[in-house]
KEGUMAR-168798 format. One record per atom (N, C-alpha, C): atom name; x, y, z. Coordinates in steps of 0.1 Angstrom, whole numbers, plus 5000, padded with zeros to 4 digits. Layout:
N
<rec><name>CA</name><px>X</px><py>Y</py><pz>Z</pz></rec>
...
//
This chain:
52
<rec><name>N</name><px>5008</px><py>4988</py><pz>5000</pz></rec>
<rec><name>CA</name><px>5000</px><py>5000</py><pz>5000</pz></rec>
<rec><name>C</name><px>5009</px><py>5013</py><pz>5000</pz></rec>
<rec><name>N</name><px>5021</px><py>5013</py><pz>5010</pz></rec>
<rec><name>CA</name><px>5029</px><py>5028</py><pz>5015</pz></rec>
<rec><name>C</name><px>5035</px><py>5032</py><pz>4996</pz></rec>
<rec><name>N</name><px>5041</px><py>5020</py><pz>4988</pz></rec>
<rec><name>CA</name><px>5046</px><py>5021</py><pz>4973</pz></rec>
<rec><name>C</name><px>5034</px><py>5024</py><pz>4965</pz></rec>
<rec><name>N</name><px>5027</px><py>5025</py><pz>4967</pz></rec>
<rec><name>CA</name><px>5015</px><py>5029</py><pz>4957</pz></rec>
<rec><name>C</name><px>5015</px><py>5043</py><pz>4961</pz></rec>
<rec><name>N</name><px>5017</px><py>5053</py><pz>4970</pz></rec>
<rec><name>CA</name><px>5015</px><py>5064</py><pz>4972</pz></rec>
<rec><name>C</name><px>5019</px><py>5072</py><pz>4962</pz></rec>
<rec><name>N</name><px>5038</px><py>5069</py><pz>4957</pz></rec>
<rec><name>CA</name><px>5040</px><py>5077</py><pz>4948</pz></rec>
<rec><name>C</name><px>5033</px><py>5081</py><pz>4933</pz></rec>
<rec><name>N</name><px>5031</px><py>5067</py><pz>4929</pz></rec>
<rec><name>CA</name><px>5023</px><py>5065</py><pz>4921</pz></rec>
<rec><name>C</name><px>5009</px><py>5070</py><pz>4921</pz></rec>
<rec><name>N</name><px>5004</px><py>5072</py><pz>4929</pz></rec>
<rec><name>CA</name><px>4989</px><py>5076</py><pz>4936</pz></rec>
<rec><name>C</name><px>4992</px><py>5090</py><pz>4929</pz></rec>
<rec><name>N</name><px>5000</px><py>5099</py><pz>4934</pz></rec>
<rec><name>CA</name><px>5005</px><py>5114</py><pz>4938</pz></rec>
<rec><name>C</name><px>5008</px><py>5117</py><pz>4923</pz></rec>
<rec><name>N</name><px>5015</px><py>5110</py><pz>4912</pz></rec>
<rec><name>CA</name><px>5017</px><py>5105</py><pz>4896</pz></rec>
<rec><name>C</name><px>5007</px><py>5108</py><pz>4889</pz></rec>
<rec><name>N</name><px>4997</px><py>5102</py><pz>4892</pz></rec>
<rec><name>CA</name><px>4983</px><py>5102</py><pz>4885</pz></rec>
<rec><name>C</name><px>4974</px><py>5111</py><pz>4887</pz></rec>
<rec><name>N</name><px>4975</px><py>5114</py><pz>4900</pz></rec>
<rec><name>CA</name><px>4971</px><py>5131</py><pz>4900</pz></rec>
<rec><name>C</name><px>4976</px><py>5140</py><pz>4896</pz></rec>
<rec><name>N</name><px>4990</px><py>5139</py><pz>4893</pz></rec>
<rec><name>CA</name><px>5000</px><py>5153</py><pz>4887</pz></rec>
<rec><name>C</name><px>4992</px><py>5155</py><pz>4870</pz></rec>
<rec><name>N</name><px>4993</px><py>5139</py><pz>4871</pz></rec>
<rec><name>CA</name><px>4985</px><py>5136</py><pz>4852</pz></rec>
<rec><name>C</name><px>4975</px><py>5144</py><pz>4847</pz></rec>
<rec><name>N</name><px>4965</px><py>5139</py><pz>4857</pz></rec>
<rec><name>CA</name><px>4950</px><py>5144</py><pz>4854</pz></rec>
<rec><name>C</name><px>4949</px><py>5162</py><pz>4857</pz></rec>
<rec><name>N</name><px>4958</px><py>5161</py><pz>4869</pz></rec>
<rec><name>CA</name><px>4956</px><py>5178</py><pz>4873</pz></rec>
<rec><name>C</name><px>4963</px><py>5188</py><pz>4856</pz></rec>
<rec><name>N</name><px>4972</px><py>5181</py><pz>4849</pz></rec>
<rec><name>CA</name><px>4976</px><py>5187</py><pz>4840</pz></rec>
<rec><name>C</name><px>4968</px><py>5192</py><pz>4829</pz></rec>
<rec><name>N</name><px>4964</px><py>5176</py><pz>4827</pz></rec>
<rec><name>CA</name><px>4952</px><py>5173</py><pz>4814</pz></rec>
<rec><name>C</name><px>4945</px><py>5183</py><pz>4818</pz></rec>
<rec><name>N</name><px>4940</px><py>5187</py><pz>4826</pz></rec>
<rec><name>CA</name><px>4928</px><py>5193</py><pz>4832</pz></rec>
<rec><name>C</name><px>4933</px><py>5210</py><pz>4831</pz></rec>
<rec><name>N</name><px>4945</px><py>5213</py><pz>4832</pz></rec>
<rec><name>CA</name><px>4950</px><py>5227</py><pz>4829</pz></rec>
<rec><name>C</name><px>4948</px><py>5236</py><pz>4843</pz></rec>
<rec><name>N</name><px>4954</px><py>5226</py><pz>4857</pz></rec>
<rec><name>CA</name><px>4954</px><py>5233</py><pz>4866</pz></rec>
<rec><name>C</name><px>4967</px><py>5233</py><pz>4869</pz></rec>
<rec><name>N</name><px>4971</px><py>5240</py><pz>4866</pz></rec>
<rec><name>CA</name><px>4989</px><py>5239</py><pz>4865</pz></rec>
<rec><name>C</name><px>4993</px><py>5240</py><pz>4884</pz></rec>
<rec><name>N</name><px>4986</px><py>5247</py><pz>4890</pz></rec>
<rec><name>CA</name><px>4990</px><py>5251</py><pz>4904</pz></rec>
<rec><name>C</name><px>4988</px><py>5236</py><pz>4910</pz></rec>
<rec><name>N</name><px>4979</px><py>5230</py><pz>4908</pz></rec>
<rec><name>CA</name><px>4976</px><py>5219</py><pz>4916</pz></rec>
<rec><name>C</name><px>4989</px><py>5207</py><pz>4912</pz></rec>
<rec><name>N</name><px>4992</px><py>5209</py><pz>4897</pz></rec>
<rec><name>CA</name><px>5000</px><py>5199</py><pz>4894</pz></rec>
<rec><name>C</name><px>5012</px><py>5201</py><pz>4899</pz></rec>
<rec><name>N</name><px>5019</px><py>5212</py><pz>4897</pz></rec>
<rec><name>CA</name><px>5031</px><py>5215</py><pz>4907</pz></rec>
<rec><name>C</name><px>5029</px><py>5215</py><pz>4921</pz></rec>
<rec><name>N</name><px>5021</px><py>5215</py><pz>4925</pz></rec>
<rec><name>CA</name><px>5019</px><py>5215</py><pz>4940</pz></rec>
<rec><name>C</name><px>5020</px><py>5196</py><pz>4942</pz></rec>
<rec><name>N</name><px>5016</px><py>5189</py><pz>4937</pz></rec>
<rec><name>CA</name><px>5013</px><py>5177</py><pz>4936</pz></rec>
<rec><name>C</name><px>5026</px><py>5167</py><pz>4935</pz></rec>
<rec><name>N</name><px>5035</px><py>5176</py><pz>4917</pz></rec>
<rec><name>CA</name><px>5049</px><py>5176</py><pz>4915</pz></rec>
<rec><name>C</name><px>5055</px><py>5174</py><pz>4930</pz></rec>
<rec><name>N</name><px>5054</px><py>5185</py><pz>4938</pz></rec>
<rec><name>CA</name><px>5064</px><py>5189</py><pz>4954</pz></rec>
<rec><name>C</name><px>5062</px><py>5181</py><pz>4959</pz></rec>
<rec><name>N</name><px>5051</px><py>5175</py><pz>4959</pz></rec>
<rec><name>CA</name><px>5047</px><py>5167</py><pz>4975</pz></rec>
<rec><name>C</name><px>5054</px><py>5153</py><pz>4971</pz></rec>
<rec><name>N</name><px>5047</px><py>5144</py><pz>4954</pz></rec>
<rec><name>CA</name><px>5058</px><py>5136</py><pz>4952</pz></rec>
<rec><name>C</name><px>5067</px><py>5133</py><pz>4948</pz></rec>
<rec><name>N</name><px>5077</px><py>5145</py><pz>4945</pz></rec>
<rec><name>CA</name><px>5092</px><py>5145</py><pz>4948</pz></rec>
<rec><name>C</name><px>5099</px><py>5144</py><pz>4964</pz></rec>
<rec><name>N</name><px>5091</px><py>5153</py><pz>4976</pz></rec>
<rec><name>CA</name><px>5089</px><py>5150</py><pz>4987</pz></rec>
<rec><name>C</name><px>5092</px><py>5133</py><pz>4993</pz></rec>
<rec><name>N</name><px>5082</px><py>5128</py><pz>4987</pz></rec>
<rec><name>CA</name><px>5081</px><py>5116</py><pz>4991</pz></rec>
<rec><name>C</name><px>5088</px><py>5110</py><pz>4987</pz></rec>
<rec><name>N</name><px>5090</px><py>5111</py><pz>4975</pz></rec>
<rec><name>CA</name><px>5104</px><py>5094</py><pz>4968</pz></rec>
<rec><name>C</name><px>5118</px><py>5104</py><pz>4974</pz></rec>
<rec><name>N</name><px>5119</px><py>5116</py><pz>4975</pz></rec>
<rec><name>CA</name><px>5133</px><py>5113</py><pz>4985</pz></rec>
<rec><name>C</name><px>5136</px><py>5114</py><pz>5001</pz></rec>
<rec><name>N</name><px>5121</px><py>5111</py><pz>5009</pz></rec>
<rec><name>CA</name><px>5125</px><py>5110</py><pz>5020</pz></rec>
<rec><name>C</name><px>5126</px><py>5093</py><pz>5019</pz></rec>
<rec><name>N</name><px>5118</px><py>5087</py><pz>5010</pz></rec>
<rec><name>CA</name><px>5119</px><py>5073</py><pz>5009</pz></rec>
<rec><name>C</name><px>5131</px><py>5068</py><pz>5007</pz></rec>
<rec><name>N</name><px>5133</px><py>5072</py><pz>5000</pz></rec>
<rec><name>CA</name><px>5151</px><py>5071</py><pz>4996</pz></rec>
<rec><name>C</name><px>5161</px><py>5074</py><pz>5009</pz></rec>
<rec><name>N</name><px>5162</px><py>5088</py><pz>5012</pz></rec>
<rec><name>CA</name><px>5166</px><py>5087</py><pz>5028</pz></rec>
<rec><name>C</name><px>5168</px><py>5077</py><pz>5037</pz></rec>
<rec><name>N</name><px>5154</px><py>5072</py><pz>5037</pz></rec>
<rec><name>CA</name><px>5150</px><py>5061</py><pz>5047</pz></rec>
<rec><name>C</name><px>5158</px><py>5047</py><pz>5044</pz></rec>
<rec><name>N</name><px>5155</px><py>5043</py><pz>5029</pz></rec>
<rec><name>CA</name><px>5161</px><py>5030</py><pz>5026</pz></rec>
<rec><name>C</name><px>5178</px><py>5034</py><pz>5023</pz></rec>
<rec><name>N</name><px>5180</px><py>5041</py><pz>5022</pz></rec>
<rec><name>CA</name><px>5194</px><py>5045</py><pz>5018</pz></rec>
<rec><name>C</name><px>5201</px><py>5046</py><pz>5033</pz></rec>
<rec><name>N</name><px>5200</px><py>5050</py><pz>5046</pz></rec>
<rec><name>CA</name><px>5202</px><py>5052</py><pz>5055</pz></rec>
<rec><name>C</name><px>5198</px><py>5039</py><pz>5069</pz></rec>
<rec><name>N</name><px>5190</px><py>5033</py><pz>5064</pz></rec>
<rec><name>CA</name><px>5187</px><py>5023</py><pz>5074</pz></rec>
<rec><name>C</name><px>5199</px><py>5009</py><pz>5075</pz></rec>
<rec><name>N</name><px>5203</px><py>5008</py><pz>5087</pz></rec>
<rec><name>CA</name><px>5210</px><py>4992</py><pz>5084</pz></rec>
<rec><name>C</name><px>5201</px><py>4981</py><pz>5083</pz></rec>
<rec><name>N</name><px>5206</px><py>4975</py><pz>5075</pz></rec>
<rec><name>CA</name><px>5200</px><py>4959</py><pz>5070</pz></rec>
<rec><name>C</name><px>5204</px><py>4953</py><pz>5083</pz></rec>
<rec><name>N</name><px>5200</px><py>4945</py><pz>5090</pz></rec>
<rec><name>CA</name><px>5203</px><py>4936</py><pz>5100</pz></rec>
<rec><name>C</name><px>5204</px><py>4924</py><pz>5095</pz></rec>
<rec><name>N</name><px>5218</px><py>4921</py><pz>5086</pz></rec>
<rec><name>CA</name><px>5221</px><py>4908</py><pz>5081</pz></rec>
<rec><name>C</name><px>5229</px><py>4905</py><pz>5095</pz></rec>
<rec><name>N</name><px>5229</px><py>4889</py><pz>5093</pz></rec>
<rec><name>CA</name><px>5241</px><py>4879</py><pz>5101</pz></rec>
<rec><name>C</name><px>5241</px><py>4867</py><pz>5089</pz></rec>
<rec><name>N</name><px>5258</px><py>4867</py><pz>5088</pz></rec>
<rec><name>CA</name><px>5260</px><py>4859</py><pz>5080</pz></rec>
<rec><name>C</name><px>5267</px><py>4845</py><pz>5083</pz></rec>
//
C-alpha cells in the first residue's frame, strides 16, 4: 500500500495537467518528489540487519 503512494501522487499530477490546473499539478509535483526522496533517505540510510 505505502509504494502505491508515489504512484497515487503521479496520476494526480497527470490528470491535474490534462485538466490545465497547472497550480495543483506543481503542488502535487512537490509533495511527490517530497516523498520518493524522503523514501530514499529512509532506505538509503537504514542498516540491514544481516548475520551471516
Amino acid at each position: 500500500m505505502v509504494m502505491l503512494l508515489p504512484f497515487a501522487i503521479a496520476l494526480a499530477t497527470a490528470i491535474f495537467s490534462l485538466f490545465e490546473k497547472s497550480r495543483a499539478a506543481y503542488a502535487c509535483w512537490g509533495v511527490m518528489l517530497a516523498v520518493c526522496l524522503l523514501w530514499f533517505d529512509h532506505h538509503a540510510t537504514t542498516h540491514l540487519p544481516l548475520s551471516f
